[in-house]
C-alpha positions as CSV (number, residue, x, y, z in Angstrom):
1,X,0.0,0.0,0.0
2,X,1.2,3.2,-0.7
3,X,3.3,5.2,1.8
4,X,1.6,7.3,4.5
5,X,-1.9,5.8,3.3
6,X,-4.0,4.3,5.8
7,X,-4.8,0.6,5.7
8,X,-8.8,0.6,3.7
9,X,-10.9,-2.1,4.6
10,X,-12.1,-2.2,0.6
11,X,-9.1,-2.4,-0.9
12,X,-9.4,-5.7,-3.2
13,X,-6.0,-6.6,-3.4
14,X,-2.4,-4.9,-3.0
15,X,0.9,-5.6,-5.2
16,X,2.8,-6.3,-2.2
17,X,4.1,-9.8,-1.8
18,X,3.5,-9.8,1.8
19,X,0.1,-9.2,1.1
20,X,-0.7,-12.6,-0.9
21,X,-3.2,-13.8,1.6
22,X,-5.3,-10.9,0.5
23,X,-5.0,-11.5,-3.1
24,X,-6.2,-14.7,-2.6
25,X,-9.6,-13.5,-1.2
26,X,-10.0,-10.9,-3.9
27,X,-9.8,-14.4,-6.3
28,X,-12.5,-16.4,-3.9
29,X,-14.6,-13.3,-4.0
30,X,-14.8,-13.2,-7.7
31,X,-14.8,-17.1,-8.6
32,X,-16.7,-16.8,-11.5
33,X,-13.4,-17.2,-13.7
34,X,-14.3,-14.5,-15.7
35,X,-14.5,-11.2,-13.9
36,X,-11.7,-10.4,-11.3
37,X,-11.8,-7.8,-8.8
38,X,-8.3,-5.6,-8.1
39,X,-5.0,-5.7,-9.5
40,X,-4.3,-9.1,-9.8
41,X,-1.2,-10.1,-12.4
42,X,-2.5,-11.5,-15.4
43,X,-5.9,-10.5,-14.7
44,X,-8.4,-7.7,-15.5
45,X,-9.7,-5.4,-13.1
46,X,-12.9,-4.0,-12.0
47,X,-13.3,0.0,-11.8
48,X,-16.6,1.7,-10.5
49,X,-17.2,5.2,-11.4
50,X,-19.3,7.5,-13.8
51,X,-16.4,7.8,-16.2
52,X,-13.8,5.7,-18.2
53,X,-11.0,5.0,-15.3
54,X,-7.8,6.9,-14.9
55,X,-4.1,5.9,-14.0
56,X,-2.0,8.7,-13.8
57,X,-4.1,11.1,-15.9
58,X,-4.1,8.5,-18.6
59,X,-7.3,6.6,-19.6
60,X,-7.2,2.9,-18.7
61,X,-7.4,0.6,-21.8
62,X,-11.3,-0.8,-21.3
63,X,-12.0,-3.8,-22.2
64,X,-15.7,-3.9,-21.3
65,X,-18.4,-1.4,-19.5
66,X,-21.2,-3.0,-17.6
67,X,-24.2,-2.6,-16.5
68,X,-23.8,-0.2,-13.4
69,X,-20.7,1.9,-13.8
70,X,-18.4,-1.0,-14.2
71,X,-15.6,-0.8,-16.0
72,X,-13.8,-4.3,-16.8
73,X,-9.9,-3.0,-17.4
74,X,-7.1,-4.7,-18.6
75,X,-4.3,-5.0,-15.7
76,X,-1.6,-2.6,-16.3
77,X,1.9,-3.2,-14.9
78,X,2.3,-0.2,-11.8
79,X,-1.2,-0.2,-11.6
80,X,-0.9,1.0,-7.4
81,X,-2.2,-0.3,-4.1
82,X,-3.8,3.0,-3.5
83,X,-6.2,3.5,-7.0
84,X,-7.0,-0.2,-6.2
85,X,-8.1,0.7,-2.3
86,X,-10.1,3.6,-4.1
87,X,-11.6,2.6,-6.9
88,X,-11.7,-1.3,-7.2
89,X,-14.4,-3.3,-6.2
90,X,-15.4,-7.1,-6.5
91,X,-19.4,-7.2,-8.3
92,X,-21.8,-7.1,-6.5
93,X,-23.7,-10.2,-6.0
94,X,-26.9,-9.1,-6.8
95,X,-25.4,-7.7,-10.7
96,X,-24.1,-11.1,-11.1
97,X,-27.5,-12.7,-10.4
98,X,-29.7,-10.3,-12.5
99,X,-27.0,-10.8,-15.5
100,X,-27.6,-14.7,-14.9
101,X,-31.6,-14.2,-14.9
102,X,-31.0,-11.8,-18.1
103,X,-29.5,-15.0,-20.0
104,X,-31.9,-17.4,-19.0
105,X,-35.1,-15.2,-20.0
106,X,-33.3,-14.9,-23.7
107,X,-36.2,-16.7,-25.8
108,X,-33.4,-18.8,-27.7
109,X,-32.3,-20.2,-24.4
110,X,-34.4,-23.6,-23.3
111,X,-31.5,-26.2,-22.9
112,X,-34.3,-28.3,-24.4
113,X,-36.4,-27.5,-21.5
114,X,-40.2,-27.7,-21.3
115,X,-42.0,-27.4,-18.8
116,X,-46.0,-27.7,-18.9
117,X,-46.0,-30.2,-22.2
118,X,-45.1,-33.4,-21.3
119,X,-48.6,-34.7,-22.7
120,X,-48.5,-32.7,-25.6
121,X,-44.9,-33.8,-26.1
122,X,-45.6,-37.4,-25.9
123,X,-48.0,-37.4,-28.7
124,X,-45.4,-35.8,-30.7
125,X,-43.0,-38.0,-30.1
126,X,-45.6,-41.2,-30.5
127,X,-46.5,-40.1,-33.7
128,X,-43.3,-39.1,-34.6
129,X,-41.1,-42.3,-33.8
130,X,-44.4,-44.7,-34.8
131,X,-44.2,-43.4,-38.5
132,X,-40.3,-43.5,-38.7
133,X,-40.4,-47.3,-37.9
134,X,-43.4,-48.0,-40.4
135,X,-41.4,-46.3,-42.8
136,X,-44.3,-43.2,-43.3
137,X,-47.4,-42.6,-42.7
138,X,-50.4,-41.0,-44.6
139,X,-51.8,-39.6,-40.9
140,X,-51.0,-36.0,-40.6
141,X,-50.1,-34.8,-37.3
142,X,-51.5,-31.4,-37.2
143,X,-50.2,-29.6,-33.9
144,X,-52.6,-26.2,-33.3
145,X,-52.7,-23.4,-30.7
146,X,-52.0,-20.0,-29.9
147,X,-49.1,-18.3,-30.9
148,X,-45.9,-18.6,-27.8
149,X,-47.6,-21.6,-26.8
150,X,-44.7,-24.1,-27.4
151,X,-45.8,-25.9,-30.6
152,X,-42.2,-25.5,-32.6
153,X,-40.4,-25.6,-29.6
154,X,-41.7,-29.3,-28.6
155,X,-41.9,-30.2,-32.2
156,X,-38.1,-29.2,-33.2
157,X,-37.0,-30.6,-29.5
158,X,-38.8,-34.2,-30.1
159,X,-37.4,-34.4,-33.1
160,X,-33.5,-33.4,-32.4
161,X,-34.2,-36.3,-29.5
162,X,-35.5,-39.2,-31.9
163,X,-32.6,-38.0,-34.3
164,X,-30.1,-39.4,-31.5
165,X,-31.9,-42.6,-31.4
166,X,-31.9,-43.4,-35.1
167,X,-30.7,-42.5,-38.4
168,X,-33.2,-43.6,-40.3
169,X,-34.8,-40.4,-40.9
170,X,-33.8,-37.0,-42.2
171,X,-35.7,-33.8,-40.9
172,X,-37.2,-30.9,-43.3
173,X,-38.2,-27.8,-41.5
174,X,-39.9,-25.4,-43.7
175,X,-41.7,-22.2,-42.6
176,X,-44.2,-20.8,-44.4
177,X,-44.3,-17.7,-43.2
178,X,-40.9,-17.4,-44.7
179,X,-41.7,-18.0,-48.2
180,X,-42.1,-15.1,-50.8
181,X,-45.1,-16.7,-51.9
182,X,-46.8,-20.0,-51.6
183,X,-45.8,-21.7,-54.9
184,X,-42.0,-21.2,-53.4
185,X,-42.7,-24.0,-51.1
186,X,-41.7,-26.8,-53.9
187,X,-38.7,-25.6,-54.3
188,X,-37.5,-24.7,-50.8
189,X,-38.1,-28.4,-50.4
190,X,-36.5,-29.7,-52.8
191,X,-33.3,-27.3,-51.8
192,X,-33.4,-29.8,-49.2
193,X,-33.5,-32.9,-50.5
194,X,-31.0,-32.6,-53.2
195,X,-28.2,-31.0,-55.3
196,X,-27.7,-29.7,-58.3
197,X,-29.7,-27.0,-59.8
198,X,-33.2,-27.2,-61.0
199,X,-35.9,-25.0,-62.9
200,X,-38.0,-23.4,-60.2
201,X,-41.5,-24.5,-62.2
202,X,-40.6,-28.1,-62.4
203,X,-40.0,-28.3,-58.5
204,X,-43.0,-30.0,-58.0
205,X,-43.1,-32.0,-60.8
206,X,-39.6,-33.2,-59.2
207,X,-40.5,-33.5,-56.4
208,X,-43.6,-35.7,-56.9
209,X,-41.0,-37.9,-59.2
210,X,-38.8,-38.0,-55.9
211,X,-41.4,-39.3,-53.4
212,X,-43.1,-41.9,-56.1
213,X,-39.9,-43.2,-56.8
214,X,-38.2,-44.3,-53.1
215,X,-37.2,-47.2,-52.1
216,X,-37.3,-49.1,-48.5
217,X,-33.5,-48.6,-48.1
218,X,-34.2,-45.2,-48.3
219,X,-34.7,-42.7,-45.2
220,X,-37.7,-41.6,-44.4
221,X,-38.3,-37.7,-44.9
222,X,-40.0,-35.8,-41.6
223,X,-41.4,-32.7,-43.0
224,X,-42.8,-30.1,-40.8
225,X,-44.5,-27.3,-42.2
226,X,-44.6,-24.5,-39.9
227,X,-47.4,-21.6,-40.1
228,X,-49.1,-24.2,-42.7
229,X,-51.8,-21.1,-42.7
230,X,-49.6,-19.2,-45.4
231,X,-49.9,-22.3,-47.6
232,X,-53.7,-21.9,-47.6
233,X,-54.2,-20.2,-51.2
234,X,-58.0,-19.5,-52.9
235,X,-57.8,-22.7,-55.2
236,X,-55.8,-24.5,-52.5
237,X,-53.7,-25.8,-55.6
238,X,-50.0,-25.4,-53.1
239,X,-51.7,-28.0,-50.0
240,X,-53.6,-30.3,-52.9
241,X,-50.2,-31.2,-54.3
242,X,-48.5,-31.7,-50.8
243,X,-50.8,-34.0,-49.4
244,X,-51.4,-36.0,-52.7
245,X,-47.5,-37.2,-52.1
246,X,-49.2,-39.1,-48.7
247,X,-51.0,-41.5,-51.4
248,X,-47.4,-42.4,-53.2
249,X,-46.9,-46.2,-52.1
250,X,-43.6,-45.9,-51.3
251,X,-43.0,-42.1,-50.4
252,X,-41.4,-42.7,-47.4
253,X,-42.8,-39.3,-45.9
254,X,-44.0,-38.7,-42.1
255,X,-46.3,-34.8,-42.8
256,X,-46.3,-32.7,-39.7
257,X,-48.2,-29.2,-39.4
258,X,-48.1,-26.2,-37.2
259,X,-50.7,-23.7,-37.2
260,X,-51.9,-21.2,-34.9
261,X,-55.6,-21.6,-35.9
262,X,-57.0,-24.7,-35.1
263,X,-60.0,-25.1,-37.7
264,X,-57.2,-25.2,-40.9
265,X,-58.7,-29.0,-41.3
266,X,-62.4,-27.9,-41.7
267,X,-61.2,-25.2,-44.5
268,X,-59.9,-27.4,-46.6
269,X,-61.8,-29.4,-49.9
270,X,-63.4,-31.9,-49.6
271,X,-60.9,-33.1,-52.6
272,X,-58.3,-32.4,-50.1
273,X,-59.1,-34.0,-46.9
274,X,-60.3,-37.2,-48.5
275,X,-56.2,-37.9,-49.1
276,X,-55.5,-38.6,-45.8
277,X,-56.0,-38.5,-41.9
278,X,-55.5,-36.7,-39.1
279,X,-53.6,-36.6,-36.0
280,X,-54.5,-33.7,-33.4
281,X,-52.1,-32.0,-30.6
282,X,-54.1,-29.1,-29.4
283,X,-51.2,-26.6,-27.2
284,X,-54.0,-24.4,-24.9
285,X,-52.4,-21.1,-24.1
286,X,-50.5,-21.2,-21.0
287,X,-52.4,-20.4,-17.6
288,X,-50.9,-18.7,-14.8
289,X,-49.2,-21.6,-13.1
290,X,-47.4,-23.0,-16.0
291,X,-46.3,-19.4,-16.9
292,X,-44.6,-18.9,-13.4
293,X,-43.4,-22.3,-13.5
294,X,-41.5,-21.9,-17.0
295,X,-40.2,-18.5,-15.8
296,X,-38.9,-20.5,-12.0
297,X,-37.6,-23.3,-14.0
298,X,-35.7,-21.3,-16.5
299,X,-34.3,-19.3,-13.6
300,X,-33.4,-21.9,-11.5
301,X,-31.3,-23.9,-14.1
302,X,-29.0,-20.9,-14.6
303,X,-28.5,-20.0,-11.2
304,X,-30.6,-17.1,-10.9
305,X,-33.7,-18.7,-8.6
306,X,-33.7,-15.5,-6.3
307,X,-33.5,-12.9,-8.9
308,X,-37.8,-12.5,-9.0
309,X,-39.7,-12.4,-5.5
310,X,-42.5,-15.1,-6.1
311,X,-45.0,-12.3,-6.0
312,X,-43.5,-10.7,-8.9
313,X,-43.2,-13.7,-11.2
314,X,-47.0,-14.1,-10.1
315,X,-48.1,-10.7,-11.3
316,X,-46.0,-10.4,-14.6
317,X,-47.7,-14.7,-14.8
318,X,-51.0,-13.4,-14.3
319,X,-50.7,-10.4,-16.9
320,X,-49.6,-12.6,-19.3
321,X,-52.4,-15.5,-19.0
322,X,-54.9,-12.8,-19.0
323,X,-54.3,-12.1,-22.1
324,X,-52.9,-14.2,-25.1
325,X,-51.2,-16.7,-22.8
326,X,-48.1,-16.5,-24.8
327,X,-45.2,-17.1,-22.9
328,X,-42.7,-14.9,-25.0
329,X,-44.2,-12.2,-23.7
330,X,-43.9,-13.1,-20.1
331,X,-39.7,-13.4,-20.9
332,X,-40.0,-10.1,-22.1
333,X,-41.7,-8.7,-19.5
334,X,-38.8,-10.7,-17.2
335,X,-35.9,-9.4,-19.3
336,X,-37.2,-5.3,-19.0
337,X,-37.6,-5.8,-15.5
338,X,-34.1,-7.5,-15.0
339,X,-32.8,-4.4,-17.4
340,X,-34.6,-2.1,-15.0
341,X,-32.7,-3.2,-12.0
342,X,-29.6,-3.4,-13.7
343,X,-29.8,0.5,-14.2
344,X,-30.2,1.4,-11.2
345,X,-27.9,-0.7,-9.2
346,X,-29.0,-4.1,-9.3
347,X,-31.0,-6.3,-6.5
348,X,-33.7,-8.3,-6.4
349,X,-37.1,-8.0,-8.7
350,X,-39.7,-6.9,-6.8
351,X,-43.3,-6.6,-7.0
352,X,-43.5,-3.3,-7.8
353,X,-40.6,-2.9,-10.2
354,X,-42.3,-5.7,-12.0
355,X,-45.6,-3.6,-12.0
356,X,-43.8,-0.5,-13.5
357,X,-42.3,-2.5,-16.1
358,X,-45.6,-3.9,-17.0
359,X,-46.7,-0.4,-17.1
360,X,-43.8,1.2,-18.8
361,X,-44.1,-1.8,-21.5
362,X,-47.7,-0.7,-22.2
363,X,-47.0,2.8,-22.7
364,X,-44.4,2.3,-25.1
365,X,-47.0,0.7,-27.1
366,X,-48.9,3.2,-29.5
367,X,-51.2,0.8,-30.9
368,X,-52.0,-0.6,-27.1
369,X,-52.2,3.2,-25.8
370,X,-54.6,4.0,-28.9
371,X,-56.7,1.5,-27.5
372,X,-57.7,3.7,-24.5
373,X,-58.7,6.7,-26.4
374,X,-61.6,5.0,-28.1
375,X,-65.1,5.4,-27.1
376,X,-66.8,2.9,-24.9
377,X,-68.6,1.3,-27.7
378,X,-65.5,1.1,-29.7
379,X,-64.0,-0.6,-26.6
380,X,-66.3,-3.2,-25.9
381,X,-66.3,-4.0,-29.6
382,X,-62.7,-4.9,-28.9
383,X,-63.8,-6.7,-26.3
384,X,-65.8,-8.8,-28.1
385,X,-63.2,-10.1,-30.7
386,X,-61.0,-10.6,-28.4
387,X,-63.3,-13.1,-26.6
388,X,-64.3,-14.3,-29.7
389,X,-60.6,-15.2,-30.0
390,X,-60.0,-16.8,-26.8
391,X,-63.0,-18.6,-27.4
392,X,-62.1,-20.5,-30.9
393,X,-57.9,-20.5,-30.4
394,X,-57.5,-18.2,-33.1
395,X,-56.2,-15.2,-34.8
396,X,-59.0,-13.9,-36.8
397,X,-62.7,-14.3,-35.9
398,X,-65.8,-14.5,-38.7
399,X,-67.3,-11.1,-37.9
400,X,-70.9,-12.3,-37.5
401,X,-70.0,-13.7,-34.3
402,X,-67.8,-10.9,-33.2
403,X,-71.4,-8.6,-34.0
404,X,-73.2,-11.3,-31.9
405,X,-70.7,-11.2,-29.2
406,X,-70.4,-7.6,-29.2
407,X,-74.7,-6.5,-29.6
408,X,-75.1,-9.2,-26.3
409,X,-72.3,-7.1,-24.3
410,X,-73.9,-3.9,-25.2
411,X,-77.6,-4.6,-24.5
412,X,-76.4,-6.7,-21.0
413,X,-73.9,-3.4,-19.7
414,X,-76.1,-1.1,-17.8
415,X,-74.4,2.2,-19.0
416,X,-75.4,1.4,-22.5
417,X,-79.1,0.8,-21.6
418,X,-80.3,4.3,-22.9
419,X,-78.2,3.5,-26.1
420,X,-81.5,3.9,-29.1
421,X,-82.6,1.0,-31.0
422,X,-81.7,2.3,-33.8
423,X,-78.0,3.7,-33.2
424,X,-77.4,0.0,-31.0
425,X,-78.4,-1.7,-34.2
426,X,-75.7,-0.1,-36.4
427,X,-72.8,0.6,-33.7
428,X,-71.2,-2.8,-34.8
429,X,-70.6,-1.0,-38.2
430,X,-69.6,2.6,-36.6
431,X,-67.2,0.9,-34.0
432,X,-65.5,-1.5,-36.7
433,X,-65.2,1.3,-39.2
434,X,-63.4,3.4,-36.6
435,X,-61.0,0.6,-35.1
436,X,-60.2,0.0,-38.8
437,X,-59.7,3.6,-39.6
438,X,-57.0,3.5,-36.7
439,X,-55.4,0.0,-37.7
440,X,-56.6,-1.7,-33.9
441,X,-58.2,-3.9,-36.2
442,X,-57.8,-5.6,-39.7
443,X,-60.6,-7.0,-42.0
444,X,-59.7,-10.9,-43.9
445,X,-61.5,-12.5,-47.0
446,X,-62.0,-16.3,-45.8
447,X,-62.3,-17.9,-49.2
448,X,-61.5,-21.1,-48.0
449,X,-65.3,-22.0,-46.2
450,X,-68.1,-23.2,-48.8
451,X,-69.7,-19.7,-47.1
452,X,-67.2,-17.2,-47.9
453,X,-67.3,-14.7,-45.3
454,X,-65.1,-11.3,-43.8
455,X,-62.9,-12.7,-40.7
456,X,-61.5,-9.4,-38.2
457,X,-58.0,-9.9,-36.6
458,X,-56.2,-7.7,-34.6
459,X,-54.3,-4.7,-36.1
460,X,-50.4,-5.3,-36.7
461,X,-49.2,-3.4,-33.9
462,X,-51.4,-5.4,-31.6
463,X,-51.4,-8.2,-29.5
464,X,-54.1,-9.9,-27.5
465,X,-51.8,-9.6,-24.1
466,X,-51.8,-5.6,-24.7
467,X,-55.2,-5.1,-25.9
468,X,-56.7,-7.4,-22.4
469,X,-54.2,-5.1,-20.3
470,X,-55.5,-1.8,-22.0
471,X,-58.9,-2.7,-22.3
472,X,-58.8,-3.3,-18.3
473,X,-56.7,-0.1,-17.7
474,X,-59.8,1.8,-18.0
475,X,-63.2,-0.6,-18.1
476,X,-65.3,0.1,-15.2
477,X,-67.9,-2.5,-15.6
478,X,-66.9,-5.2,-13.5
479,X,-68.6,-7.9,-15.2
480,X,-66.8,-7.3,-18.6
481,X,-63.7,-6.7,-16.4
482,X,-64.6,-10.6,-15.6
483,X,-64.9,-12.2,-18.8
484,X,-61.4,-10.2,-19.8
485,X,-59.5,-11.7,-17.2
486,X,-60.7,-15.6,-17.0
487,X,-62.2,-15.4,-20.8
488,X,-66.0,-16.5,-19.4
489,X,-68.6,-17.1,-22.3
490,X,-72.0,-14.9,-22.2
């Protein structure tokens, strides 16, 4: 320690030899192996402080800043006792913890972890490993639910697990969603099958040649065809084609769907669904329970169990299953709060920091902040489709039963009582036109029923998480407060 300076209880370390026993707590104190605390050769150092570190009156060479002040520097040769006993501190434990929580709320990070869909994942896997031994099947296993509801995520994991069993199959993974337009599919496909280069009109024709023409020896083909919605064209030419290769004796071929909409089945023609049979795996959206368990389980496996107080994993749960039930939402929610702590100074997520979040999440939304400027008969029309989607599992209602819905609410709500015959008999049409005219809703041509008729979704910038939370921010009628919160029929 420097001459005539006294002793400092903080210091993390000192280049004095006689002083190794204190080096070797700094090094217990920070036994992460990657962040180090003081001057210790050979190893970076930790600076607090508003601004970049100084030695000297030079700048220390950075190698990192992090989330509260800290300053990860590379250890400089002279680098004094006294600026360590000043400046240097190990991290604190509760930065380490949140930065721990922060990784394991990514949405990319599952470690193959499910939680909540064992059932749903053992009919996957039944299907799945059934067809593979048969060598194919003409079922189609068509896996349906809400978006965030872990349909890909159990399909792809099933699947990388069946692939270390056996090699007799080789996986396709196509999203529709993806393609520039459905007639793309065919040759996406046969990008995976094969080499060589091919005209992109005679895809199909190649690729009915390729599954007519297998043989045993061959692997089987698993092709899942994520968002299988986009495929859905007027003619239904793209989903006639795909199917008809389930008929081919020896195609070799295992089909399996994902769709958020569960009715996709019922669209199709009749000269469709005569050429096979189907396998169903309906995911319901996530309640409250499984939401807070899939945030403690992800927590818990990376070490960061006590970042969330249970009541705040609860309330950002129970925000969450009110509405759309989609658990990407709830890690969001997670990783703001986590981001809110880390700015100012770190510690455990509480309660009411997850309640600000919640807020703060909502009023960065324009679309969801729209919402509460409408007028009450524009709101409750919202209310209605969104029910109406709870209700069937999907993203776009037929808008004769959104009008049904929405003329029972208003003739039921005792503020809307006085409401004329005649304006309650056209306030369907006045409130759709106006959530239209402000893109909180979105008109659809269903031209896939043998009745053709106009399905509403939810505008763009809209989900039904944010429209439930802003449509309870400022309803006052407790009984449609009721049906927004546990999705109760009328």
């Amino acid at each position: 320690m420097a001459k005539g300076r006294p002793r400092d209880s903080t210091s993390c370390a000192t280049a004095r030899p006689a002083k190794n026993r204190r080096t070797s707590e700094v090094q217990e104190q920070a036994h992460d192996g990657t962040l180090w605390a003081g001057p210790i050769p050979g190893k970076p150092a930790l600076v607090t402080g508003k601004e970049q570190p100084k030695l000297d009156g030079q700048e220390v060479n950075v190698k990192q800043r992090l989330p509260g002040d800290i300053w990860l520097c590379e250890t400089l040769e002279g680098l004094t006792a006294n600026i360590a006993a000043k400046n240097l501190k190990p991290p604190s434990t509760g930065t380490n913890l949140l930065e721990k929580a922060a990784t394991a709320l990514r949405p990319t990070v599952s470690g193959g972890r499910l939680p909540c869909r064992r059932a749903e994942q053992e009919q996957i896997r039944t299907h799945i490993s059934s067809s593979v031994k048969q060598g194919g099947s003409r079922q189609v296993l068509y896996v349906s639910g809400m978006p965030g509801t872990g349909k890909t995520a159990s399909v792809l994991e099933i699947v990388r697990q069946e692939s270390r069993k056996t090699s007799k199959f080789k996986f396709v993974h196509m999203n529709a969603m993806s393609l520039a337009n459905p007639n793309t599919f065919f040759a996406e496909v046969l990008k995976c099958l094969r080499s060589g280069k091919f005209a992109m009109t005679s895809a199909h024709q190649e690729l009915s040649s390729f599954f007519a023409e297998r043989k045993e020896s061959d692997p089987v083909i698993v092709l899942l065809i994520d968002e299988l919605d986009y495929l859905v064209t007027r003619n239904q030419a793209v989903l006639y084609r795909v199917f008809d290769w389930l008929g081919y004796p020896q195609a070799r071929l295992v089909l399996v769907t994902i769709s958020n909409t569960m009715d996709v089945p019922e669209r199709l023609l009749p000269r469709i669904t005569s050429r096979f049979e189907i396998t169903r795996v309906d995911f319901e959206p996530y309640s409250r329970d499984q939401i807070c368990t899939i945030l403690k389980d992800r927590l818990q496996a990376h070490g960061a169990g006590t970042a969330f107080t249970t009541d705040a994993l609860k309330l950002c749960a129970g925000r969450v299953a009110a509405g759309s039930g989609d658990v990407r939402k709830a890690l969001q929610l997670c990783r703001h709060a986590v981001q809110m702590r880390l700015a100012t100074g770190g510690g455990v997520v509480e309660f009411s920091h997850m309640d600000s979040t919640a807020r703060d999440l909502l009023h960065a939304n324009p679309t969801a902040q729209a919402v509460r400027g409408q007028s009450v008969m524009a709101r409750r029309f919202l209310a209605s489709l969104l029910l109406e989607l709870r209700r069937k599992g999907v993203c776009a209602a037929p808008l004769p039963k959104v009008v049904a819905r929405f003329k029972k609410v208003i003739h039921s709500m005792p503020d809307l009582c006085e409401v004329p015959e005649s304006e309650a008999q056209h306030a369907d049409d006045a409130a759709c036109e106006a959530l239209r005219g402000k893109s909180l809703i979105s008109r659809q041509a269903d031209s896939c029923r043998s009745h053709p008729c106009t399905l509403l979704a939810l505008g763009g910038g809209l989900d039904a998480e944010d429209l439930a939370t802003a449509l309870l921010a400022v309803e006052d009628d407790e009984s449609i407060r009721e049906l927004l919160r546990c999705e109760v029929q009328m």
